[in-house]
BALUM-259577 format. One record per residue (C-alpha): x, y, z; residue in one letter. Coordinates in steps of 0.001 Angstrom, whole numbers, padded with zeros to 6 digits, always signed. Layout:
<pts>
XYZA...
</pts>
This chain:
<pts>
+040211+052155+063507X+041369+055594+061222X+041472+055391+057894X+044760+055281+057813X+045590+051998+059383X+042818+050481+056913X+045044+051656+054266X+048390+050193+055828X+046403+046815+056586X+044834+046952+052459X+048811+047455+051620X+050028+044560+053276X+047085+042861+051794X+048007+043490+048253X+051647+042816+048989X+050983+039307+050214X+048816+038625+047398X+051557+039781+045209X+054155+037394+047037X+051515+034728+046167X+051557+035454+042959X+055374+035261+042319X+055795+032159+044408X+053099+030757+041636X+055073+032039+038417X+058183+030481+039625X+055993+026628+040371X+054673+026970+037258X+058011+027952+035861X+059312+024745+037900X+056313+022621+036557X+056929+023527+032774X+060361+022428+032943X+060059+019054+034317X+059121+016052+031939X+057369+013675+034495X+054559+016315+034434X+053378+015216+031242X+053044+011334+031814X+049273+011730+033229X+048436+015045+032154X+045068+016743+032852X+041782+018222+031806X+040784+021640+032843X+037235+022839+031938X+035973+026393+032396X+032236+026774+031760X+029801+029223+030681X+026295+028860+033024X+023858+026581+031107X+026674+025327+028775X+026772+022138+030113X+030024+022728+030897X+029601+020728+034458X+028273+017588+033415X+030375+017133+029798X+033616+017736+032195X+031663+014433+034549X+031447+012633+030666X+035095+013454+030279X+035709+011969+033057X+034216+009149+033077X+034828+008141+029593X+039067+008372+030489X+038255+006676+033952X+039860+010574+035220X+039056+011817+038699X+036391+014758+038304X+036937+017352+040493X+034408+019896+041388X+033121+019867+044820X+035467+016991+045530X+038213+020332+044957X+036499+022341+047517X+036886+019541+049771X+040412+019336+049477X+041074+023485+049140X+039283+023152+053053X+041533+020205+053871X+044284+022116+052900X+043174+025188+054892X+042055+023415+057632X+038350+025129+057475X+034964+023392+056897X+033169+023098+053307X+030947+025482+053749X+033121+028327+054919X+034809+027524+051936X+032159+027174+049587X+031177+030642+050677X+034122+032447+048791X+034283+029629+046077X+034947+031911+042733X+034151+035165+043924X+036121+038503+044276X+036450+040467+047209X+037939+043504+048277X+040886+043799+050749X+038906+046034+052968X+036122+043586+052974X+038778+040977+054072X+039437+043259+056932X+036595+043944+058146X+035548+040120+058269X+038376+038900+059554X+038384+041217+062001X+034703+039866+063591X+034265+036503+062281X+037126+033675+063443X+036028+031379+060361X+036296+034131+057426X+038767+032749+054750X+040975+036002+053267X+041108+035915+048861X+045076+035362+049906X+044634+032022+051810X+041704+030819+049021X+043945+031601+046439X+047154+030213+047679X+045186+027017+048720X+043677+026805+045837X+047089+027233+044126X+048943+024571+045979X+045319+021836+045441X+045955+022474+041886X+049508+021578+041350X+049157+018724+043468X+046335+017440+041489X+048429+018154+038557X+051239+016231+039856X+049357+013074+040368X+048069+013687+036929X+044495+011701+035410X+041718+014302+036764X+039536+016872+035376X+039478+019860+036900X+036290+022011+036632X+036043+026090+037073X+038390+028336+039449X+040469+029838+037111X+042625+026225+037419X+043836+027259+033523X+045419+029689+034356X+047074+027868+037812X+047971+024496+035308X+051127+024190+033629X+050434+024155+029707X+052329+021269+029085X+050633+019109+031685X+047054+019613+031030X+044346+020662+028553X+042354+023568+028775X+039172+024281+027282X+036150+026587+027514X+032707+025454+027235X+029995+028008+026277X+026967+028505+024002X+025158+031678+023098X+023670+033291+025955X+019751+033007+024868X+020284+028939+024767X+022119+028929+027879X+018794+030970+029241X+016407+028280+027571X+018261+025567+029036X+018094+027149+032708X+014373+027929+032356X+014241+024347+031419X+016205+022283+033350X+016268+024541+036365X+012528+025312+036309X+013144+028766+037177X+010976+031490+035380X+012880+034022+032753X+013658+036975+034515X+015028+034135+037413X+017025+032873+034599X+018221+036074+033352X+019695+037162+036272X+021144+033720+037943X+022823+033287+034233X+024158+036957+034298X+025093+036709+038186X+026980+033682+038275X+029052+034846+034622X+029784+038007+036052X+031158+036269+039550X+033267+033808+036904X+035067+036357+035187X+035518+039016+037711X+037012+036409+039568X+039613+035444+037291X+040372+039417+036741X+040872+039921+039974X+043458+037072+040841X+044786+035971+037493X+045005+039268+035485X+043596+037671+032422X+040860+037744+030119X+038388+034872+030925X+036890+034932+027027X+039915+035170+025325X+039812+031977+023403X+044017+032212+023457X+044141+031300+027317X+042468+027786+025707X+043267+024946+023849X+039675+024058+023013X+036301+026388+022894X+033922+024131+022910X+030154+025482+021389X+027029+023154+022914X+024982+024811+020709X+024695+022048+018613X+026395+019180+020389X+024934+017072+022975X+027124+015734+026125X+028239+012823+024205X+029164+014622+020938X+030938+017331+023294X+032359+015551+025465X+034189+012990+022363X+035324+016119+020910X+037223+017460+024195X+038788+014072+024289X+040103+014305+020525X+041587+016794+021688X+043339+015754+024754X+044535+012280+022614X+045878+015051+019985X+047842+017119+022935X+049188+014034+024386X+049466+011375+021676X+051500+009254+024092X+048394+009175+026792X+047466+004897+027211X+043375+005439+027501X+042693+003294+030866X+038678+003343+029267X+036874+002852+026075X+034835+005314+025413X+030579+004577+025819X+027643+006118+025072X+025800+007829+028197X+023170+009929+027557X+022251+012893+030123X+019829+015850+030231X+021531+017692+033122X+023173+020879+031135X+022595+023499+034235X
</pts>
């Protein structure tokens, strides 16, 4: 194939994924605006590797009686693009380019395109959304969920605890650690760069930033729900909150 026809095929590329993306503004648009989205609002948690992030959004969870939805979300992005978990898994928060998605597609029959990902993704969200009661972990879902029908919040810590806490609970050695810990941020924001056009550490794209430096899962985890009984004052708890200790902050 010339050169050329890879750059028609990288245009029509970009111009779907720009369709995508005004077919989202105007949901979202459609979500903000309608009241019943707010009756059994969500949790969204973006996480920092080694912040605990994963298993304080399971606490958050729990403690509300929500749905947690991590791999349980992959599930449902592959049941909505009619592929298998692991193909899906595969291009789960990571950037490609369009030529890379051409090539692929071009010589493997199960390679998912960024476009169909992200417009699967998309349309998982807002149905989760819609049903209302879950927390939703990673993917950029902030920026996909409708202000006024979830809350959003950020968990990190400072990078040499989040290193400890790898070397620790991983039992990986430090250079291992330093580069899995660098890796998987990079992946996390370059992703939402690439497909959301935003900033994944500005604290203004979040209602919470949550710092584990200090806080165990419990304290954490108490503190994100404040937060969400502050947002939605309205919200009838379905569960008491408990104490539940964990050690899992990887």
């Amino acid at each position: 194939m010339h050169f050329v026809g890879y750059a028609q095929m990288s245009k029509t590329v970009d111009e779907l994924i720009e369709h995508l993306f005004t077919k989202l503004r105007l949901e979202r648009a459609a979500a903000e605006s309608a009241p019943k989205m707010t009756r059994k609002p969500c949790i969204t948690i973006a996480r920092d590797p080694g912040s605990g992030g994963k298993p304080l959004a399971e606490e958050v969870a729990r403690k509300l009686g929500f749905d947690f939805y991590d791999r349980k979300l992959i599930e449902a992005i592959a049941k909505s693009a009619r592929q298998r978990k692991r193909v899906i898994a595969n291009v789960d928060e990571r950037i490609r380019t369009s030529i890379e998605d051409l090539i692929h597609g071009l010589f493997n029959p199960e390679y998912i395109s960024d476009t169909t990902y992200i417009n699967n993704l998309s349309q998982v969200v807002l149905s989760l959304i819609h049903q209302g009661n879950a927390v939703i972990l990673g993917r950029g879902t902030n920026f996909i969920a409708p202000h006024n029908s979830c809350l959003s919040a950020l968990v990190t810590a400072p990078k040499k605890i989040r290193i400890e806490r790898a070397i620790q609970y991983e039992h990986i050695n430090r250079d291992k650690a330093i580069n899995t810990i660098n890796k998987i941020s990079k992946e996390r924001r370059d992703f939402v760069s690439q497909y959301f056009g935003k900033n994944y550490d500005n604290p203004k794209y979040y209602d919470l930033v949550v710092n584990t430096r200090y806080l165990d899962i419990d304290a954490a985890s108490n503190l994100i729900i404040s937060a969400f009984r502050k947002k939605f004052p309205n919200l009838a708890e379905r569960a008491k909150i408990t104490l539940q200790k964990t050690t899992r902050w990887y």
